[in-house]
C-alpha positions as protocol buffer text, in pm:
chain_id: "A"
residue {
  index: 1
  type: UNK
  ca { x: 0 y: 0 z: 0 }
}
residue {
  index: 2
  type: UNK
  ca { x: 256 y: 247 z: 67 }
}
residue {
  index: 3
  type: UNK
  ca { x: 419 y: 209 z: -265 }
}
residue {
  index: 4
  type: UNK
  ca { x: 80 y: 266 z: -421 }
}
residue {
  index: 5
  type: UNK
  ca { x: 75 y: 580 z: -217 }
}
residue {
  index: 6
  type: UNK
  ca { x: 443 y: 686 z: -302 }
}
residue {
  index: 7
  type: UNK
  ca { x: 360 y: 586 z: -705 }
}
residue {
  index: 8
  type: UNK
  ca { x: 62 y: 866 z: -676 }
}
residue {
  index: 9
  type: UNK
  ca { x: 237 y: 1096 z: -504 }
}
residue {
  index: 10
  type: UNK
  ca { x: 489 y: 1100 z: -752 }
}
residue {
  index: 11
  type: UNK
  ca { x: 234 y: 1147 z: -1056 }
}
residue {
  index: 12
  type: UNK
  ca { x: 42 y: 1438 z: -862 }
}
residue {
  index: 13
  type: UNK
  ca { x: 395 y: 1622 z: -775 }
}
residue {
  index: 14
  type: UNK
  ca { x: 488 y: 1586 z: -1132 }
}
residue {
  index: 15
  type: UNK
  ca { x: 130 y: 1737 z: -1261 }
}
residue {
  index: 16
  type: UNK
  ca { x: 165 y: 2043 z: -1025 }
}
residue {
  index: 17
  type: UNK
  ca { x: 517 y: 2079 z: -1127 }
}
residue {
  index: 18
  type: UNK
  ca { x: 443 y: 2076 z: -1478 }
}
residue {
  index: 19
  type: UNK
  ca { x: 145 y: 2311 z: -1433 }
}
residue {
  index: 20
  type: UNK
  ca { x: 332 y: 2588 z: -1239 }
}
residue {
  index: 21
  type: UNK
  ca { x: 566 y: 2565 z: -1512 }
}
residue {
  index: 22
  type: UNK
  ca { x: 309 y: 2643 z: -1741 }
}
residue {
  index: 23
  type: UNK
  ca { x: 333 y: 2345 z: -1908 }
}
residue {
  index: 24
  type: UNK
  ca { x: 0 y: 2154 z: -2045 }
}
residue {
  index: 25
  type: UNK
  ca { x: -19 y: 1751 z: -1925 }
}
residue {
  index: 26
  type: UNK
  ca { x: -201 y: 1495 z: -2098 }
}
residue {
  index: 27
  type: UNK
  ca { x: -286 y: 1123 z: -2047 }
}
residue {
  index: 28
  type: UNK
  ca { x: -394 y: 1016 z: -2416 }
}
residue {
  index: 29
  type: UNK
  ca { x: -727 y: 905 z: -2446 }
}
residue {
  index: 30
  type: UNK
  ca { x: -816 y: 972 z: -2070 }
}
residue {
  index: 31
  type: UNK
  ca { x: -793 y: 1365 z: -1972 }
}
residue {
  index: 32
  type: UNK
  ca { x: -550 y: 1678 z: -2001 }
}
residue {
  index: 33
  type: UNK
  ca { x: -458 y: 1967 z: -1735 }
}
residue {
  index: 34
  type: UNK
  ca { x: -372 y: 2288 z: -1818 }
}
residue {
  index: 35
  type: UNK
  ca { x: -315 y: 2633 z: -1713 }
}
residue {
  index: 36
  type: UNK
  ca { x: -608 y: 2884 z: -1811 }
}
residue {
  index: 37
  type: UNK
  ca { x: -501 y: 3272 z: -1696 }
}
residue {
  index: 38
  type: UNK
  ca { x: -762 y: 3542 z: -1641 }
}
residue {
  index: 39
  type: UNK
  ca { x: -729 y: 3876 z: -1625 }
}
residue {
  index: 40
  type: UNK
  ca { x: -817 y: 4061 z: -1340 }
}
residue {
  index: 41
  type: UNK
  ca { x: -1182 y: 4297 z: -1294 }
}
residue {
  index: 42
  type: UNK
  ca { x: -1430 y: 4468 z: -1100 }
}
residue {
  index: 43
  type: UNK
  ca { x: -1651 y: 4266 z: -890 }
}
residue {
  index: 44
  type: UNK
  ca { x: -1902 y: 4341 z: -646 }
}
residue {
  index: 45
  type: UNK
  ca { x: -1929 y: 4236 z: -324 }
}
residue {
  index: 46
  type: UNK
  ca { x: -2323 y: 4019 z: -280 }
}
residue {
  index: 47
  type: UNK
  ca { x: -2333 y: 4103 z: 112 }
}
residue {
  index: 48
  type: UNK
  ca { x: -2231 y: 4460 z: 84 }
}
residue {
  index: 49
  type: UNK
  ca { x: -2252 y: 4629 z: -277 }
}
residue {
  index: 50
  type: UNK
  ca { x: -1954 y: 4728 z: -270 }
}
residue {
  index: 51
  type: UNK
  ca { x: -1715 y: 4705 z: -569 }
}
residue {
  index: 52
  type: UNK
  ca { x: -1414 y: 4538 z: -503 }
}
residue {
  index: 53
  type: UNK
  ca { x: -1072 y: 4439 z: -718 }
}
residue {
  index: 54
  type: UNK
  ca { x: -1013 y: 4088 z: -841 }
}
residue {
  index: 55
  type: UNK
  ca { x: -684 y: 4010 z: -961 }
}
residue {
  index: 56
  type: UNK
  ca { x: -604 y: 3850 z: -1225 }
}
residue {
  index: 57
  type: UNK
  ca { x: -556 y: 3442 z: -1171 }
}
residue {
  index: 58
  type: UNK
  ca { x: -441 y: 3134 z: -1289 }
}
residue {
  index: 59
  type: UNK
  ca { x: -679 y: 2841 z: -1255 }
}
residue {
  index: 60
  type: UNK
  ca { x: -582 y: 2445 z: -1366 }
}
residue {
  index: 61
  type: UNK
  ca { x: -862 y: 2367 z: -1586 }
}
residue {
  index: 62
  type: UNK
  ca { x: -900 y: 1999 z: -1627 }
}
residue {
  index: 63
  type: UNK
  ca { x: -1050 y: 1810 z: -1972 }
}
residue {
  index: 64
  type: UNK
  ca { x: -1166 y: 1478 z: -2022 }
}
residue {
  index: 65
  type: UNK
  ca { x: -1028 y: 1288 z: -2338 }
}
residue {
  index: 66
  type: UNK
  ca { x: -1242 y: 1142 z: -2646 }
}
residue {
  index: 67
  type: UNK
  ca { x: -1216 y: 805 z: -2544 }
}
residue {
  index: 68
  type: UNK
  ca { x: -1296 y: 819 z: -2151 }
}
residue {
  index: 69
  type: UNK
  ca { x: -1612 y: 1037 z: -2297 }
}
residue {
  index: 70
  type: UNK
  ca { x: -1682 y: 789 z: -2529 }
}
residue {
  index: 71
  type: UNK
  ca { x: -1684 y: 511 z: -2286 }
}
residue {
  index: 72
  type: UNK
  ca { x: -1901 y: 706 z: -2045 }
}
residue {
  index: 73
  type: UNK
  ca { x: -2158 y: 770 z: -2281 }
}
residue {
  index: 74
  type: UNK
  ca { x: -2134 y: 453 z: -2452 }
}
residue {
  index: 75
  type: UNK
  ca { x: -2498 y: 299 z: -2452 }
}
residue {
  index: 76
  type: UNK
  ca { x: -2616 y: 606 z: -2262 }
}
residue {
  index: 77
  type: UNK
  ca { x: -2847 y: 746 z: -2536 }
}
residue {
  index: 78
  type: UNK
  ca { x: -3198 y: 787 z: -2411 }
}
residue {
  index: 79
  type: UNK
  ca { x: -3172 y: 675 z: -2088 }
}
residue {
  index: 80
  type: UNK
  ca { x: -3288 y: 915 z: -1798 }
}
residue {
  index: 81
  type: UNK
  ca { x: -3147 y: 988 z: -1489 }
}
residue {
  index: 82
  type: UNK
  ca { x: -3361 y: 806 z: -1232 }
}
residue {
  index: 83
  type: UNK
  ca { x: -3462 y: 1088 z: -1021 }
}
């Protein structure tokens, strides 16, 4: 178990390294990271009105690939959600 835990550990540290290096990551055929920036605005504050500053950001933004989708949705066409 603990060299399960090491093995992730290793893959997550790499992912974050790779993303604060601006770098995009990508397992074929299951999903891709990368780094999305947005520039900073003017917000407004819902409790008080007041406008406040938002800088700008960097935020991972994480995408599944075409054939996890695929499999997902495989057979899933016209079925309904059970609630």
């Amino acid at each position: 178990m603990e060299d399960a835990t090491a093995i992730v550990n290793v893959f997550f540290d790499s992912v974050t390294k790779a993303l604060v290096e601006g770098s995009r990551v990508e397992i074929r055929g299951l999903c891709s990271w990368q780094v999305k920036e947005y520039e900073g605005y003017n917000g407004r504050n819902p409790n008080t009105g007041d406008t406040i500053k938002v800088p700008r950001k960097r935020l991972p933004f994480f995408k599944a690939g075409k054939e996890l989708l695929e499999l997902l949705n495989q057979g899933y066409e016209g079925k309904t959600a059970g609630y």
